[in-house]
C-alpha positions in Angstrom: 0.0 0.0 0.0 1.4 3.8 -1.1 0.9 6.1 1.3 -2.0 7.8 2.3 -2.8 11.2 1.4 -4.6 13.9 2.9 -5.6 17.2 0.9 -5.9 20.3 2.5 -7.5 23.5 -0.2 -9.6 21.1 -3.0 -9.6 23.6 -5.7 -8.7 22.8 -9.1 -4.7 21.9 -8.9 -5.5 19.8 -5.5 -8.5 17.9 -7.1 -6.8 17.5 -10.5 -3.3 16.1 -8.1 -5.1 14.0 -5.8 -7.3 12.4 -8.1 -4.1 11.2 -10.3 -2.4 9.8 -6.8 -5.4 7.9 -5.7 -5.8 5.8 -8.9 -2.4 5.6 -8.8 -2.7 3.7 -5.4 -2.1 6.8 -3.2 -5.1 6.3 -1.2 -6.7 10.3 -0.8 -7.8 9.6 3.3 -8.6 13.0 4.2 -9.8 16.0 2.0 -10.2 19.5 4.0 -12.0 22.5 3.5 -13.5 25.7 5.1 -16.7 23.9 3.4 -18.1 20.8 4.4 -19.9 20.7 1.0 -17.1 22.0 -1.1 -14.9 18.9 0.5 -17.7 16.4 0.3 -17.9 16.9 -3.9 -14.1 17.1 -4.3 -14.0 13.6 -3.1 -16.8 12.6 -5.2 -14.8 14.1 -8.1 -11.0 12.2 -6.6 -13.1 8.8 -6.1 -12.9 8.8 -2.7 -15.3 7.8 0.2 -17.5 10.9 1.2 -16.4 10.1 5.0 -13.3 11.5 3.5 -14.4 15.4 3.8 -14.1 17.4 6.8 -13.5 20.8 8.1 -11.0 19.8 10.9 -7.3 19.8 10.7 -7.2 17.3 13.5 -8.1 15.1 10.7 -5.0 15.3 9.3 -3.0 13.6 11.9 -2.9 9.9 10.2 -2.3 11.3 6.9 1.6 10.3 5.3 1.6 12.8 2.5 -0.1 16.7 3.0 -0.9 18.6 -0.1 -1.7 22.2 0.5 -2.9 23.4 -2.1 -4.1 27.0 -1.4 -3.1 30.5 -2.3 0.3 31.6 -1.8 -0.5 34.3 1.2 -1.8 31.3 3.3 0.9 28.4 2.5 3.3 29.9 6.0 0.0 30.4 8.1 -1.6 27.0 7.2 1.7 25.2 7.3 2.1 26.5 11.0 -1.3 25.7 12.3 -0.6 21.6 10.9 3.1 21.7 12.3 1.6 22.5 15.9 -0.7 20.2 15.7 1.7 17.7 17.7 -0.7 14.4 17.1 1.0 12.5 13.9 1.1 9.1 14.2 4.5 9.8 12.3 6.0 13.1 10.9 4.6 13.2 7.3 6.0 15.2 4.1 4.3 18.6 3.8 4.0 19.6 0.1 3.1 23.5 -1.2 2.2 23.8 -4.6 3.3 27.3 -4.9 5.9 28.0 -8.0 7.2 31.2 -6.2 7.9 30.2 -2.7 10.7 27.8 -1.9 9.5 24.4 0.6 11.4 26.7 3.5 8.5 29.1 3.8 6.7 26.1 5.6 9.0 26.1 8.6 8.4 26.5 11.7 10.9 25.7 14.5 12.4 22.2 15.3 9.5 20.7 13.3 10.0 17.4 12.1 7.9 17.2 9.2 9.4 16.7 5.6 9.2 20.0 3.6 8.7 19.9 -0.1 7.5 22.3 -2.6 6.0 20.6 -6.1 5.0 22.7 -9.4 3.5 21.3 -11.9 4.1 23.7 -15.2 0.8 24.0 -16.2 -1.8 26.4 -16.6 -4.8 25.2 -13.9 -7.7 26.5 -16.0 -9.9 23.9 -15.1 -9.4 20.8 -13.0 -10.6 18.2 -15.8 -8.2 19.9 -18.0 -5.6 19.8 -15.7 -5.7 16.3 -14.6 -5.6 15.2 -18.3 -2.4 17.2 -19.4 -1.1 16.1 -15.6 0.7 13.2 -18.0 4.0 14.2 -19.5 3.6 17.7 -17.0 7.1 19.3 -15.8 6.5 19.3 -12.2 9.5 21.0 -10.6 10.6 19.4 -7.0 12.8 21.8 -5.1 13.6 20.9 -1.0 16.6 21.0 0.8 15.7 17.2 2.1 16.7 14.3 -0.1 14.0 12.3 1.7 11.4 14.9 0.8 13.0 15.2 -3.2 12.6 11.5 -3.4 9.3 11.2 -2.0 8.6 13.8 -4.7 9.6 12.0 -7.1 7.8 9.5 -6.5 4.6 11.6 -6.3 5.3 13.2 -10.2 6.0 9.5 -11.3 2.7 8.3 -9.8 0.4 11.2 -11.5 3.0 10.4 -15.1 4.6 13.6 -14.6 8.4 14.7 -15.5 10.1 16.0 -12.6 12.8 18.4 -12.6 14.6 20.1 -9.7 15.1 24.0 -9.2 17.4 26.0 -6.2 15.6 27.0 -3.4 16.6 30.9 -4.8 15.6 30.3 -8.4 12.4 29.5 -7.3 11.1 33.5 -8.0 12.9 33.7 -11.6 11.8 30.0 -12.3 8.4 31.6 -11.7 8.6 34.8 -13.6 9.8 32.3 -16.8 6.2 29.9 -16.5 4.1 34.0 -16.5 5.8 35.2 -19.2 5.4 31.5 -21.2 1.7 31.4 -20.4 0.0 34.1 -18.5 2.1 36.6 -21.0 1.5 34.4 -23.9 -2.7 35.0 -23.2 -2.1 38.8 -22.9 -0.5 38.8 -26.4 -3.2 37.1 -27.9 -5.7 39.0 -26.6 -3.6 42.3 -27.8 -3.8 40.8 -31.4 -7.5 40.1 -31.3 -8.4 43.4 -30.2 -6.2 44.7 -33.5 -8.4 42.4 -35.7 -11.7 44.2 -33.9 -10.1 47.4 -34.8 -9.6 46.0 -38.1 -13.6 45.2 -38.3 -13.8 41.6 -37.5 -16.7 40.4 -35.1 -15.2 39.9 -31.6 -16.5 36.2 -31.7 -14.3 35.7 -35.5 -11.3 37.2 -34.2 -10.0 34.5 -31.9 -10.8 30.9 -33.9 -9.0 33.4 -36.8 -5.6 33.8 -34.9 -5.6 29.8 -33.7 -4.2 28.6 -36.2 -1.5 30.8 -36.3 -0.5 30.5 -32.4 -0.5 26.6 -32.7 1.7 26.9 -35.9 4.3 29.0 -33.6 4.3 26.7 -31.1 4.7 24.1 -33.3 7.5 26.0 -34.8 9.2 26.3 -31.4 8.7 22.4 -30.9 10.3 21.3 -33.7 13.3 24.0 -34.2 13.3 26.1 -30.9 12.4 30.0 -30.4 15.8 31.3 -32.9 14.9 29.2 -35.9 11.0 28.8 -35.2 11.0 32.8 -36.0 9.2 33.7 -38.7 7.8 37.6 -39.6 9.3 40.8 -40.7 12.0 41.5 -37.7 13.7 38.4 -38.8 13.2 39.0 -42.4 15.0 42.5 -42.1 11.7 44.3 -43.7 12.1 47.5 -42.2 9.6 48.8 -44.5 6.6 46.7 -43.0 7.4 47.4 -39.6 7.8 51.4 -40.0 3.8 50.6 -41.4 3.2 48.5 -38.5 4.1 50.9 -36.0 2.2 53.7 -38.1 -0.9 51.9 -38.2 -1.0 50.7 -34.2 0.1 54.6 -33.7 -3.4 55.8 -35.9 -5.5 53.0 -34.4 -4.4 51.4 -31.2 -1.8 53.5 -29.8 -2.6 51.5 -26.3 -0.4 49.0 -27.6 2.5 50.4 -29.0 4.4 50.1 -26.0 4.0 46.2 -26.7 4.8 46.2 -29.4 8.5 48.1 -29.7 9.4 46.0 -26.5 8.2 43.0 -27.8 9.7 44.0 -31.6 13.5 44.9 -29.6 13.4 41.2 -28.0 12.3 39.9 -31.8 15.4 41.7 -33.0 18.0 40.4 -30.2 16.4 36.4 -31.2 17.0 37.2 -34.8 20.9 38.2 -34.3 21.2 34.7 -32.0 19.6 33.1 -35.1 21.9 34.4 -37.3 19.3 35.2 -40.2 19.3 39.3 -39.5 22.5 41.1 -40.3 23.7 43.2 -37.8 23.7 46.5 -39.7 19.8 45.8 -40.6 19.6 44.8 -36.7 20.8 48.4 -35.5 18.5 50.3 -38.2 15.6 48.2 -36.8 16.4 48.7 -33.1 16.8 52.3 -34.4 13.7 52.3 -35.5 11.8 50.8 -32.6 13.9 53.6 -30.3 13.1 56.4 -31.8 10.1 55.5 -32.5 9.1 54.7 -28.6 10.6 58.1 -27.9 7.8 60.3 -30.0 
């Protein structure tokens, strides 16, 4: 028998977790939540028994493995209250699913539960969503206890993750990396739809119309990676068509100008790593996207 598992926060990453470890044979014993009825149909969703739920943290004291899954302003608080506790039948590994915060932000004194911190890196939309692209998931494992790493490995092996480590002090630049990769990645997309609007194109055509063209990128960056998967007008050299890019965002959407020379000054510096953009048509287009931030 694997261990047992208790889950404290059943939102949608500590449903879409739990449920992968208990038909992976990590028995889910204990589910907790401010709400009774909010913990009573996250076990109905994890396929555990009902007797499961509970508001208590008392209830916590047979568990093995603790996932706290909550947000990041209550991981130290929460993590406190379950250390004092004093009534474990044995010390278990406390896990935080928190990509900012390192596992240390969950100690508290001489304690001797096993501190862990495990991120999946993956965008939680939805839990059904989330529990099917758990497979394959890099989950990074970061502790300063190689009990606790290996227990986490373990964990990411058992929902058919990849797990990867990251330094305790990377964890805030290892975090900045997954917003900018998704949470960035939406804000861009959203930027070009609203061009297409301003373009006349009904707000429900605009965003099956750019699809295609962000899964081709991606696939782009799949196959070749980010320098050679770059394809457009900065990479071409075509001055020309940026100067009427930046002229017709200036007319009609000036909002997102900004975006657009920072964004087109990054596109330039991945172009010269490529080695498609020669560097005296790479210094006219920065040139360009300088002076042209300055008016």
């Amino acid at each position: 028998m694997n261990l047992k598992v208790a889950l404290v926060g059943p939102g949608r990453v500590g449903c879409a977790v739990s449920k992968r470890l208990n038909e992976a044979g990590y028995p889910v014993t204990t589910i907790i939540s401010r709400s009774h009825e909010r913990a009573t149909e996250a076990c109905s969703y994890i396929g555990c028994s009902t007797t499961s739920a509970s508001t208590q943290l008392t209830e916590l004291v047979t568990a093995e493995i603790i996932l706290l899954t909550v947000p990041d302003d209550q991981i130290r608080p929460l993590a406190v209250r379950i250390q004092t506790l004093n009534q474990f039948t044995k010390p278990p590994t406390l896990i935080h699913f928190s990509g900012l915060h390192p596992a240390r932000v969950m100690q508290h004194h001489s304690s001797p539960l096993e501190l862990l911190s495990l991120h999946p890196l993956l965008p939680f939309a939805s839990r059904e969503k989330a529990y099917l692209n758990l497979q394959g998931c890099p989950c990074a494992l970061e502790s300063k206890s190689p009990k606790a790493l290996m227990i986490g490995e373990e964990l990411v092996s058992a929902i058919r993750g990849a797990p990867f480590t990251i330094d305790q002090n990377k964890k805030p630049l290892y975090h900045a990396a997954a917003c900018i990769a998704s949470n960035y990645l939406v804000s861009l997309f959203a930027s070009a739809r609203e061009l297409l609007i301003n373009c006349g194109i009904e707000p429900d055509r605009a965003t099956p119309l750019l699809l295609p063209l962000v899964r081709a990128s991606v696939g782009n960056i799949q196959n070749l990676g980010p320098e050679q998967g770059l394809t457009g007008p900065i990479v071409r050299g075509d001055i020309g068509t940026v100067t009427e890019h930046l002229q017709a965002i200036q007319d009609n959407a000036p909002e997102l100008l900004q975006l657009y020379l920072q964004m087109g000054i990054v596109t330039v510096e991945i172009s010269q790593k490529s080695g498609r953009l020669a560097p005296q048509t790479a210094t006219l287009m920065k040139d360009l996207l300088d002076k042209k931030g300055l008016k």
